[in-house]
Residue frames as qw, qx, qy, qz and C-alpha x, y, z in Angstrom:
[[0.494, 0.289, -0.467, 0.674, 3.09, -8.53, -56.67],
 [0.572, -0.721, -0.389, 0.053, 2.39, -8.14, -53.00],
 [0.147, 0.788, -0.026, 0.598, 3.80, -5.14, -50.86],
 [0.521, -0.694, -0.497, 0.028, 4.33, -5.04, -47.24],
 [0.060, -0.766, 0.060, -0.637, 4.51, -1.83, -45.27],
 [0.606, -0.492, -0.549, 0.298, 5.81, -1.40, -42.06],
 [0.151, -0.835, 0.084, -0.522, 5.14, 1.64, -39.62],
 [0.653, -0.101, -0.574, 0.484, 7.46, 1.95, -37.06],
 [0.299, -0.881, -0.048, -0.364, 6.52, 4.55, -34.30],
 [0.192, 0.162, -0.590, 0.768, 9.34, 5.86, -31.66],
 [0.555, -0.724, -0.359, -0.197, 7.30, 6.07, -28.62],
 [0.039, 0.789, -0.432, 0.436, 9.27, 7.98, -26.00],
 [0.770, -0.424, 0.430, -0.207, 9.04, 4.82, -23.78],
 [0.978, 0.051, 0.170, 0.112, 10.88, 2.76, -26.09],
 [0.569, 0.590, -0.174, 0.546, 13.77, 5.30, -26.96],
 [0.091, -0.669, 0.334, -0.657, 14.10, 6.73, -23.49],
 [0.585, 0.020, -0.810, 0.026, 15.20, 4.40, -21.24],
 [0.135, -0.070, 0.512, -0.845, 14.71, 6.19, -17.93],
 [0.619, 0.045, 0.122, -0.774, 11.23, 6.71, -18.64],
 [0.677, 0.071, -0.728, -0.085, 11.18, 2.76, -19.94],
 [0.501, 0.210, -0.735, 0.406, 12.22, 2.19, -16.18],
 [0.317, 0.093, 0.410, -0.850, 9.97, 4.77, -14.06],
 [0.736, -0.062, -0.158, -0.655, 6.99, 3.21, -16.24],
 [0.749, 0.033, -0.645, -0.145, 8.01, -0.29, -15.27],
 [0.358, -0.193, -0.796, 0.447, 8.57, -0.23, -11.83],
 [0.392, 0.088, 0.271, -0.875, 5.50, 2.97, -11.31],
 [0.671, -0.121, -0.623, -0.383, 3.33, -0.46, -13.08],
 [0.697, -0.109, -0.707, 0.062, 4.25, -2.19, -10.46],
 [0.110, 0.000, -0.490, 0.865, 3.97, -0.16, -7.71],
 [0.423, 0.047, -0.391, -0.816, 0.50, 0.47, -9.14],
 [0.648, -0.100, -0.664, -0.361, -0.52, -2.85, -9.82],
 [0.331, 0.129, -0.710, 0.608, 0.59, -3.55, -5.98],
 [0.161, 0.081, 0.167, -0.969, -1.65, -0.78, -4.85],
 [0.629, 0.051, -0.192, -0.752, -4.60, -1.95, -6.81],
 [0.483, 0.002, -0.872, 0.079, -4.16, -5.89, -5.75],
 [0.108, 0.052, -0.564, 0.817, -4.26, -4.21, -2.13],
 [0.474, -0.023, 0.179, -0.862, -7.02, -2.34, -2.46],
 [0.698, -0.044, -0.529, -0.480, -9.02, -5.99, -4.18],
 [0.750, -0.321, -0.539, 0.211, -8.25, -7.97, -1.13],
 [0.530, -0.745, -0.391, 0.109, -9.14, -5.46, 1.82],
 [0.511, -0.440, -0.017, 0.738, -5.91, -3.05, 2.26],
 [0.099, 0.820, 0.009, -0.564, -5.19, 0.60, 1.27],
 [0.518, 0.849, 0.100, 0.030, -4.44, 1.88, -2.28],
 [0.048, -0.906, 0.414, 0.074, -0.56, 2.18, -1.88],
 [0.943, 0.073, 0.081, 0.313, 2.22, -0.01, -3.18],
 [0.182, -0.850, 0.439, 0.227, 6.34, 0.78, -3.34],
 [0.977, 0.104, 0.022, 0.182, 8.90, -0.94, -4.73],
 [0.290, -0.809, 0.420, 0.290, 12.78, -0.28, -4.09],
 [0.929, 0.359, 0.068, 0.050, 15.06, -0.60, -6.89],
 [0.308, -0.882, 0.223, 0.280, 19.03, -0.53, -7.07],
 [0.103, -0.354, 0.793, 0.484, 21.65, -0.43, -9.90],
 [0.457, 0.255, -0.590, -0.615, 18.50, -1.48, -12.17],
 [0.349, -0.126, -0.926, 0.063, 17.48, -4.42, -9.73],
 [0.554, -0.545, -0.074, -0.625, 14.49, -4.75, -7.88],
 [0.069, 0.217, -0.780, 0.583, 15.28, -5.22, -4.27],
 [0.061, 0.217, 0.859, -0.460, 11.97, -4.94, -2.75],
 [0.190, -0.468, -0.370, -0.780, 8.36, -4.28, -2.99],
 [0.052, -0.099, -0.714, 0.692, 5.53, -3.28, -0.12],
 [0.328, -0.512, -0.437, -0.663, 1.95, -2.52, 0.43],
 [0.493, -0.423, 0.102, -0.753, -0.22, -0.87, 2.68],
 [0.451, -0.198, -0.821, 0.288, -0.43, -3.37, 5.65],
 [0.215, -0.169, 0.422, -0.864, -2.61, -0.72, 8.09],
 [0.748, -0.113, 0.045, -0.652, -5.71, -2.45, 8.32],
 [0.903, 0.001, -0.412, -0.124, -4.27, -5.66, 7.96],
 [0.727, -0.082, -0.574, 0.368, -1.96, -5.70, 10.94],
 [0.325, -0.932, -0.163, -0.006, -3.89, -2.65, 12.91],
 [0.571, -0.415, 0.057, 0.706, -0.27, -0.70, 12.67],
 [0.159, 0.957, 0.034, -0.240, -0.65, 3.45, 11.35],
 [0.264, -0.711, 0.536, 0.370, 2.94, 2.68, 10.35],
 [0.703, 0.123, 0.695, 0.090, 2.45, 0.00, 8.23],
 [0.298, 0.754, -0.127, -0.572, 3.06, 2.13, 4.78],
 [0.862, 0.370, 0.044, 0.344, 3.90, 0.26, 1.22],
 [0.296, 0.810, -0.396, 0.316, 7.15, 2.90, 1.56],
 [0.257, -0.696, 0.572, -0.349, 7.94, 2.11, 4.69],
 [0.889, -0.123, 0.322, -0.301, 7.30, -1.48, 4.13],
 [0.815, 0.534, -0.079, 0.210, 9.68, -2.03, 1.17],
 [0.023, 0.838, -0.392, 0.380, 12.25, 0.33, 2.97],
 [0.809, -0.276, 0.442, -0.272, 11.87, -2.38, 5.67],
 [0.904, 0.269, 0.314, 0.109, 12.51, -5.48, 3.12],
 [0.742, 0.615, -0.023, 0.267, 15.05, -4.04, 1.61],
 [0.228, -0.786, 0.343, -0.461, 17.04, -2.90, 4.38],
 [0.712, -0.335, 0.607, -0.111, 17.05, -6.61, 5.62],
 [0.914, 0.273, 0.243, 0.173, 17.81, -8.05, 2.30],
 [0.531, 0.742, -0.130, 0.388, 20.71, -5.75, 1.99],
 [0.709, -0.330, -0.341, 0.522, 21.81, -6.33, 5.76],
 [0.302, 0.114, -0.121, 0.939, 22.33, -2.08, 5.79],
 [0.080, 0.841, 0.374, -0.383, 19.85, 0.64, 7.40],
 [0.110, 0.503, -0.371, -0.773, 21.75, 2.64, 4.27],
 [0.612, 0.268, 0.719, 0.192, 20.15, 2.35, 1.32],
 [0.147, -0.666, 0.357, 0.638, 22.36, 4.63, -0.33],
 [0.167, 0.308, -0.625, -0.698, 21.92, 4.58, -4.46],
 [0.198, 0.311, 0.927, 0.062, 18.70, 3.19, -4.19],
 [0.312, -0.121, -0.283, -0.899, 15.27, 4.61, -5.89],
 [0.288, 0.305, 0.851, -0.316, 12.10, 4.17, -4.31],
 [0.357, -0.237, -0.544, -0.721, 9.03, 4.08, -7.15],
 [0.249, 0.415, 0.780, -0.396, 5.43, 4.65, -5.12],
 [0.219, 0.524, 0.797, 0.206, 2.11, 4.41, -6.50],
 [0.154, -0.940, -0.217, -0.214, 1.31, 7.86, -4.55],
 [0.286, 0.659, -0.435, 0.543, 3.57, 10.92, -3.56],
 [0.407, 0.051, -0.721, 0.558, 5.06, 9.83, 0.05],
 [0.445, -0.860, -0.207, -0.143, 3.32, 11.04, 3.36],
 [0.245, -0.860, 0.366, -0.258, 5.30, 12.82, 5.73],
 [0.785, -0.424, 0.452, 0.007, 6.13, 9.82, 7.70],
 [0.904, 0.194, 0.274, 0.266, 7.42, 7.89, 4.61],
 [0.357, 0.698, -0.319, 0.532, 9.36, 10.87, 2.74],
 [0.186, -0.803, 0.513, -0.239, 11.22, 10.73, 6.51],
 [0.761, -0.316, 0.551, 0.132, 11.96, 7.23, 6.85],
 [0.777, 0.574, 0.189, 0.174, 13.05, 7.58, 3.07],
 [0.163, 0.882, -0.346, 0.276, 15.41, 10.85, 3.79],
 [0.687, -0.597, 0.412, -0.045, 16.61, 8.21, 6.84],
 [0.886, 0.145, 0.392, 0.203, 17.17, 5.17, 4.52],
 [0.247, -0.474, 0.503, 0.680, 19.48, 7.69, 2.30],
 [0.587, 0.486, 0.647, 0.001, 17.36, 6.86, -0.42],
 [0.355, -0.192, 0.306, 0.862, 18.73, 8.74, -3.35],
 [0.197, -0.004, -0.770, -0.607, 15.61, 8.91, -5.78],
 [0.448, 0.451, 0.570, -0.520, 11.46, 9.35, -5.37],
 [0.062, -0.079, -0.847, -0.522, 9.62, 8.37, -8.08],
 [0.310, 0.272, 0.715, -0.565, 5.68, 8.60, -7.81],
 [0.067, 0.370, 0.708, 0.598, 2.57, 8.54, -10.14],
 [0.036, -0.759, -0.443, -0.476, -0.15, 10.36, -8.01],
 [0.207, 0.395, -0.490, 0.749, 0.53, 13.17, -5.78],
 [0.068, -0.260, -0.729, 0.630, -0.89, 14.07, -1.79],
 [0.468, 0.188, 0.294, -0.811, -4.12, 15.80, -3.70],
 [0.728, 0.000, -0.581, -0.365, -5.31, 13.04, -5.57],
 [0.379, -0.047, -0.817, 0.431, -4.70, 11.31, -2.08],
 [0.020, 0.143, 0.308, -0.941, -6.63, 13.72, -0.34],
 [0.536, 0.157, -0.321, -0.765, -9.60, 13.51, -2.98],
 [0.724, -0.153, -0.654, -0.159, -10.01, 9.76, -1.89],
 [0.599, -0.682, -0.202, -0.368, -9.80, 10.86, 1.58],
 [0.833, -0.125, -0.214, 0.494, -6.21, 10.65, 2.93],
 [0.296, -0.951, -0.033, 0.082, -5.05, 13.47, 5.32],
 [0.743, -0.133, 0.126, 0.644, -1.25, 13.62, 3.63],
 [0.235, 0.673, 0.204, 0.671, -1.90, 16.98, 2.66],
 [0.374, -0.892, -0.194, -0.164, -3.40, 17.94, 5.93],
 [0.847, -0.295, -0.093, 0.431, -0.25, 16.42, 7.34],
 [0.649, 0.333, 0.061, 0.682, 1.68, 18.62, 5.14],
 [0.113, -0.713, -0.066, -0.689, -0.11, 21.68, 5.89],
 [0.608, -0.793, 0.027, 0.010, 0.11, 21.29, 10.06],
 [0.819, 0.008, -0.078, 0.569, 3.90, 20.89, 9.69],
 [0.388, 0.412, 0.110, 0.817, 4.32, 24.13, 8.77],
 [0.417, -0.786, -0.281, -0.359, 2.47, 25.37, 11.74],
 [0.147, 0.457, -0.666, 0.570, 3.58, 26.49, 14.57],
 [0.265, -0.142, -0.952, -0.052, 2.89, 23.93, 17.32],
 [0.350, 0.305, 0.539, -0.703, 0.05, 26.18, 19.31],
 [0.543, 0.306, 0.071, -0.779, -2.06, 26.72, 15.95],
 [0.044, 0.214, -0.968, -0.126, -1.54, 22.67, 15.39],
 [0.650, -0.310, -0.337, -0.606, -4.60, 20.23, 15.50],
 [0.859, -0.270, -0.384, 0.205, -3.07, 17.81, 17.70],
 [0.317, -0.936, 0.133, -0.071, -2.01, 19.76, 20.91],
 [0.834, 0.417, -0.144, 0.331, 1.57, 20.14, 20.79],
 [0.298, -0.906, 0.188, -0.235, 4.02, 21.44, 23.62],
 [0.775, 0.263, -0.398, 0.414, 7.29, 21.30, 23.97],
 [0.770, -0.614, -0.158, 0.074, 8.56, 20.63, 27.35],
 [0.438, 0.519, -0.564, 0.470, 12.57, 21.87, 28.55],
 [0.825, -0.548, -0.084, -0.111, 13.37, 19.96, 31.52],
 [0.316, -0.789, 0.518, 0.097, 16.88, 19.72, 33.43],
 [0.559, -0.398, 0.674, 0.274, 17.70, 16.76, 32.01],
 [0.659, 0.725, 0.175, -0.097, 16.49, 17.67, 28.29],
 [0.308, 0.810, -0.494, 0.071, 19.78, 17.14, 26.07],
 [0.579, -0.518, 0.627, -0.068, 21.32, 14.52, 28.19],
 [0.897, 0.166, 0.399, 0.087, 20.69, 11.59, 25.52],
 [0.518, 0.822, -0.161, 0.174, 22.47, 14.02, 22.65],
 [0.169, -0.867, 0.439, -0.163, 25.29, 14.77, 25.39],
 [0.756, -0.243, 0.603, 0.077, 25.93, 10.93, 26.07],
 [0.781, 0.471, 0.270, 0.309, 26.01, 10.39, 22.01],
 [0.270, 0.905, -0.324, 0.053, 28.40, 13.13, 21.73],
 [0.094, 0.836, -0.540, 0.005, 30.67, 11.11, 23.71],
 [0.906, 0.017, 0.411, -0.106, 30.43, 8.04, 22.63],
 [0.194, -0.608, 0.635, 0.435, 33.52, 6.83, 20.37],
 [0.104, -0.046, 0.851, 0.512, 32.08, 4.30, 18.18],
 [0.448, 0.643, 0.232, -0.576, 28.77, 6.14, 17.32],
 [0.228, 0.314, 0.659, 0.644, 27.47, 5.37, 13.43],
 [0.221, 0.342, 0.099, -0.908, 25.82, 8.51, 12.23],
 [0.311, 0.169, 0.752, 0.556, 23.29, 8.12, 10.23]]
């Protein structure tokens, strides 16, 4: 007479769907990141996702299209912004490979993005030689004891552009 045994193991990724979801779209944000890095481009990948759909995904484009802006965050933000026809992208989640830089967590707080997701943070970034830490740490400076000289100019006609948007009637905040 023959027996058969099955072990069943709960793994918290198969009973917890969240985490099911952050590991499947931080894979692929990942795998993005590490594609990148095999064919010549930086170590970063994104992917926007909304109501459970993936909308977009991005990678590091700086070296490949000489542009400092070129971020996988700010690239997906980009692609998913035109494939949703809205500069809101209100109840979306962005999943990146690595915690934002400055520049991206602000075009992320722009895009309304509800939801950051990340796998490594700005010192594992920092440890492969990326200045998003430094970044972090001159913010918080005032702008004389900045590295990049920094001076902030009041001129008569400082405020004018705010004063015309005040009175503009069909202004979209965003």
């Amino acid at each position: 007479m023959r027996f058969s045994i099955h072990f069943y193991c709960f793994h918290p990724i198969m009973t917890d769907n969240r985490h099911y979801k952050d590991e499947k779209y931080l894979s692929l944000a990942i795998e993005l990141a590490v594609d990148n890095v095999k064919n010549g481009g930086g170590p970063f990948g994104a992917v926007v996702v909304k109501d459970g759909v993936l909308i977009s995904e991005g990678k590091n484009l700086v070296t490949h299209e000489n542009d400092p802006t070129a971020h996988a965050e700010v690239i997906a933000i980009r692609k998913a912004a035109d494939k949703l026809g809205s500069h809101s992208l209100e109840g979306c989640t962005i999943y990146s490979s690595t915690e934002p830089c400055p520049m991206c967590l602000g075009a992320i707080y722009w895009a309304g993005i509800k939801e950051i997701v990340f796998a490594s943070n700005k010192n594992d970034a920092e440890r492969a030689g990326f200045i998003d830490a430094h970044i972090y740490r001159e913010m918080r400076l005032e702008y004389e004891k900045r590295s990049i000289k920094t001076r902030y100019v009041n001129i008569s006609s400082s405020g004018d552009e705010f004063a015309e948007w005040e009175k503009k009637e069909d202004k979209e905040v965003y």
